[in-house]
N, C-alpha and C positions, 0 to 999 in steps of 0.2 A: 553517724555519731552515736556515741554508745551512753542508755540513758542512764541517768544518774537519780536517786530517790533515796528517800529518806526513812532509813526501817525502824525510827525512834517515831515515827509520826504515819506507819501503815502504809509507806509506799510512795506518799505522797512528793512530789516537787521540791528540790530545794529551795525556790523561790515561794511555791505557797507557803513549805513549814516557816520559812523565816517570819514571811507575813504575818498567819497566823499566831507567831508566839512573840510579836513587836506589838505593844499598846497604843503606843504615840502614834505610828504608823496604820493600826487599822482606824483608828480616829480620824485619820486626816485623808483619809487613802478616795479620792475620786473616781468614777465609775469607769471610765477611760483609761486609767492605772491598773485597776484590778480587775475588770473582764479577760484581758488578755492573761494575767497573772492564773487566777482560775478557770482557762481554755486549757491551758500550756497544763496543767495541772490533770485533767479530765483524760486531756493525751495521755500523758506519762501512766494513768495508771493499771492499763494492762499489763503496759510493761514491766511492772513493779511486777504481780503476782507470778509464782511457779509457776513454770511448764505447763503442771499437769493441771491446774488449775484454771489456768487458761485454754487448754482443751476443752477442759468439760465445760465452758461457757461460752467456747465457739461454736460447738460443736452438738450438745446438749439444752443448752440452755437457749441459745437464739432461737433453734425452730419451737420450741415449747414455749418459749414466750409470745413467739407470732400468734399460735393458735391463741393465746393467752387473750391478745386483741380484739383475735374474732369473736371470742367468748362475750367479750366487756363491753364493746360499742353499742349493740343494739341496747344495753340495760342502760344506757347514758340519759338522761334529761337534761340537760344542759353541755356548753364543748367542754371538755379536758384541755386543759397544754399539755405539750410535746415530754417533761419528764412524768408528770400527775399521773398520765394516762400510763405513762411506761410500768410507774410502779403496780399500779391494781392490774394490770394486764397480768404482772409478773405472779400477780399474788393468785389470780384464776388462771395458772399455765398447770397445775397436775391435776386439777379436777377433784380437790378434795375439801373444796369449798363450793358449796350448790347454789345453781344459779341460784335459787330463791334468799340463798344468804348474801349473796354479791350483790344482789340487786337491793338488801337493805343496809351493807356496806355501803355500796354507791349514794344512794340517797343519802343516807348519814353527810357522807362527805359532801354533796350537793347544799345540803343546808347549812353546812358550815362557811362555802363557799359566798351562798349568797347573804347570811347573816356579816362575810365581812366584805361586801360590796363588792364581790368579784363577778364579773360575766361571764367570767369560765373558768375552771376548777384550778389550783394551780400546786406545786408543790407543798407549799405551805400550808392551804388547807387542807390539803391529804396526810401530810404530816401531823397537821393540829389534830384532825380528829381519826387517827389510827392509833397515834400517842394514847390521847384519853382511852379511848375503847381497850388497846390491847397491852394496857402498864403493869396489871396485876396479871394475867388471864394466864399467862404460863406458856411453856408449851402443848401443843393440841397433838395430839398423833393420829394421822390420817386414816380414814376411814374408807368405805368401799369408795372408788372414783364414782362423779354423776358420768351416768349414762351419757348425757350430753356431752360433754367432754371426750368420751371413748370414741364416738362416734367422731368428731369432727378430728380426733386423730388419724381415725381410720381411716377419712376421707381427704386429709390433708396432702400427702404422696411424696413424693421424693421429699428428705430431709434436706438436703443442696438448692432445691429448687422452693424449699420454705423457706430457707437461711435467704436467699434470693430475694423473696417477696418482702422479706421483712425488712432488709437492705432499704429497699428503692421506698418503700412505707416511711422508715425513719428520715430518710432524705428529705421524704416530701412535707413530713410532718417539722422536721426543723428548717427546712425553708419557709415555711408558715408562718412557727414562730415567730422565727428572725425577722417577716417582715415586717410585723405588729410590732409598729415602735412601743407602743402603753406597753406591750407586753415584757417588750425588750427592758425596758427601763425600770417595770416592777420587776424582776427577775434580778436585775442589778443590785437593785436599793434589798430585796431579800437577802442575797449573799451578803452584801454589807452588813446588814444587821445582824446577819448569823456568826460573826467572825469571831468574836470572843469567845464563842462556844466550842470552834474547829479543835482547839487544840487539848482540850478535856475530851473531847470524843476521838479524836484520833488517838489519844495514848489509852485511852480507855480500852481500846480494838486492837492495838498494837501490844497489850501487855496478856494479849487472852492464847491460849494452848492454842487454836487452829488460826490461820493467817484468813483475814478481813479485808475484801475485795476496797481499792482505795475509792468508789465512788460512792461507798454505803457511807461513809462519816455524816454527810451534807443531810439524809435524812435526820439523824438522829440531833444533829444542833439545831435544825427547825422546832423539834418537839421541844430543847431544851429554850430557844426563846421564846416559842409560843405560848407551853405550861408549865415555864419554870422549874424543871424539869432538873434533878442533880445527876451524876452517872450512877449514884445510888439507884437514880427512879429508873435508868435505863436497863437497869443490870437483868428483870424480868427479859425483858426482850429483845437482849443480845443472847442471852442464853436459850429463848425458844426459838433462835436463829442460828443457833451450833446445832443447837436436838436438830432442826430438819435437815441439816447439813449433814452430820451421821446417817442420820435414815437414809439420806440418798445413797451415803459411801462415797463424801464429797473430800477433797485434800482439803479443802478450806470452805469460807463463809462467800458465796455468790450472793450479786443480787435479786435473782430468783431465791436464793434460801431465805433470805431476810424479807422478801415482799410478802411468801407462802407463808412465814409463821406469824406476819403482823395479820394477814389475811383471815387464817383460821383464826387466830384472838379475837381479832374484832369482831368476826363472825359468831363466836362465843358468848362474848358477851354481850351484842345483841339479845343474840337467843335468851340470855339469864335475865336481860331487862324488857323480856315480850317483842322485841325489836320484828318479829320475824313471825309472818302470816304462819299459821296452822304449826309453830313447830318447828320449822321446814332448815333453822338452821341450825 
């Protein structure tokens, strides 16, 4: 069947852009209605983007973000959920944020976590508190890679047999989720709340010069429920998520491009509010 999406709304499903831009309907819309509506949605949106852009995110960007994982897990005090952890993974996948700054990223988000009664880190809170951190901060232009990182590229080996590992990881990590009904259900009740936001963030991405991977929207209407957030306040941090897209000599905006440049922001501005032992970010 040949997929059909919507390039007024970034890619997205005929079915989610209706949703999202019906008010009665996201008002009334139960959890059972609109899970499958934004699965169906998550599908469709590889297919949305360019060829070449979906190369460079099979092919590029998976095994970089697996190392990304290895990088982040050990800095964790508390669990991650299945996307939380995807995003900072993505944001430590070039090595231009040092551990000692990822690791008072993490924290940061950790305490935001547990300030809103969460047991383990979720979207939301990583949203909340990357938002604040990296609204003004700009884009960051990368600096030499950590050492650490180099190395665990070097050691990582075939690129096919990391796309691999990182496969059978996400599997395992969203049958996890899935099982955690608490988790299921808050993940629910968040999209729901986020719904009025989808459609100012998706035309906000869809009116920009490089084409905007259609799973990146969902970050950005977190920050706008969480901090109140206009596409004015966004416009910082869509734009230091093209700059790294360039750097790379990317067709368009990955989710590794937008994880790296909230990464180094918030790493930044740590750094400018002492956030970060000796300096170090």
């Amino acid at each position: 069947m040949q997929s059909q999406v919507s390039p007024t709304a970034g890619g997205c499903s005929p079915a989610w852009d209706a949703l999202i831009r019906d008010a009665e309907r996201m008002a009334a819309i139960t959890p059972g209605e609109l899970m499958p509506i934004f699965q169906g949605m998550m599908r469709e949106g590889c297919r949305a983007c360019p060829r070449e852009q979906t190369r460079v995110c099979q092919f590029i960007e998976k095994p970089m973000n697996v190392i990304g994982h290895d990088i982040v897990r050990p800095l964790f005090g508390m669990p991650w959920e299945f996307k939380a952890e995807d995003l900072i993974a993505g944001g430590a996948s070039d090595g231009t944020v040092r551990r000692e700054a990822l690791a008072a990223v993490i924290a940061a988000v950790e305490e935001t976590a547990r300030e809103n009664g969460h047991e383990a880190v979720t979207l939301v809170d990583y949203s909340e508190t990357i938002g604040r951190l990296a609204r003004t901060a700009g884009y960051i232009p990368p600096g030499e890679a950590d050492p650490e990182f180099t190395a665990a590229v070097a050691a990582a080996g075939d690129p096919l047999e990391v796309i691999a590992r990182g496969k059978a990881d996400s599997r395992r990590r969203a049958e996890a989720f899935r099982a955690n009904p608490a988790a299921s259900t808050r993940n629910a009740a968040m999209i729901r709340d986020a719904l009025p936001y989808e459609a100012p963030v998706h035309d906000l991405l869809a009116s920009r010069e490089l084409h905007w991977c259609s799973h990146l929207p969902h970050l950005f209407s977190r920050m706008m429920l969480r901090l109140g957030y206009t596409e004015e306040d966004l416009l910082p941090m869509v734009e230091a998520a093209e700059a790294v897209a360039r750097e790379r000599n990317h067709p368009g905006v990955t989710p590794r491009d937008a994880e790296t440049a909230l990464a180094r922001a918030a790493a930044a501005a740590l750094a400018a509010q002492g956030g970060c032992d000796d300096g170090a970010c």
